[in-house]
Residue, then its C-alpha position, 0 to 999 in steps of 0.5 A: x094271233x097265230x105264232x106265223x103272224x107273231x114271228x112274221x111281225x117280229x122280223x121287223x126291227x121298230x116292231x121287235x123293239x117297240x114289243x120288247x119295251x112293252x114287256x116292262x121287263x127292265x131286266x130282260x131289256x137290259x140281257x137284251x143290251x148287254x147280249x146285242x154290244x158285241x155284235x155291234x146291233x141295235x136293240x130292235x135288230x137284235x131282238x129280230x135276230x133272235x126270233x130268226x135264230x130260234x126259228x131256224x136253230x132251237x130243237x124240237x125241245x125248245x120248240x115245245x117248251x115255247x108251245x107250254x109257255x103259250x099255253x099256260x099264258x094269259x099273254x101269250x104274245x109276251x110269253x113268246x117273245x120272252x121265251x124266244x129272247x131267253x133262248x136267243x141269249x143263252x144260245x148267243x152265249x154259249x156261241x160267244x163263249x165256244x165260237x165254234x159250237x155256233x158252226x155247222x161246219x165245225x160240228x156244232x148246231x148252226x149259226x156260222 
């Protein structure tokens, strides 16, 4: 599968959620509750929104750090979405902690 295709599926929220559950990753579903409370979203439309949020604000070291991950996969579906979640919540948190760091306008990288 072409990574366009894999972030065009993730975009919808059952086929974000139904990927999520199919890593088995208990703990990573649990940073996954826990990072999408806050925000008042469900499980599926946060994990959507954190492929969005990458697609839109990871830098170039991100971007490459994704490309290794897949590389070095024998699921490089899982290892996306991992990859992209991880990024999603530790950005998420960064911004919960520093609301303007999220901020264009307040010189940060994104996310107002």
């Amino acid at each position: 599968m072409l990574l366009g295709s894999l972030m065009h599926q993730l975009q919808d929220e059952a086929a974000s959620f139904d990927a999520l559950l199919s890593l088995g990753d208990i703990l990573l579903i649990a940073e996954v509750e826990a990072a999408r409370a806050p925000h008042d979203e469900q499980v599926g439309e946060y994990v959507a929104g954190a492929v969005k949020r990458f697609a839109i604000m990871a830098h170039d070291e991100d971007w490459l750090r994704l490309m290794t991950a897949l590389e070095n996969s024998d699921q490089p579906v899982a290892a996306c979405l991992k990859a992209m979640l991880h990024w999603s919540i530790a950005h998420d948190t960064k911004v919960s902690m520093h609301p303007a760091a999220g901020c264009l306008r307040a010189g940060g990288d994104g996310g107002c």
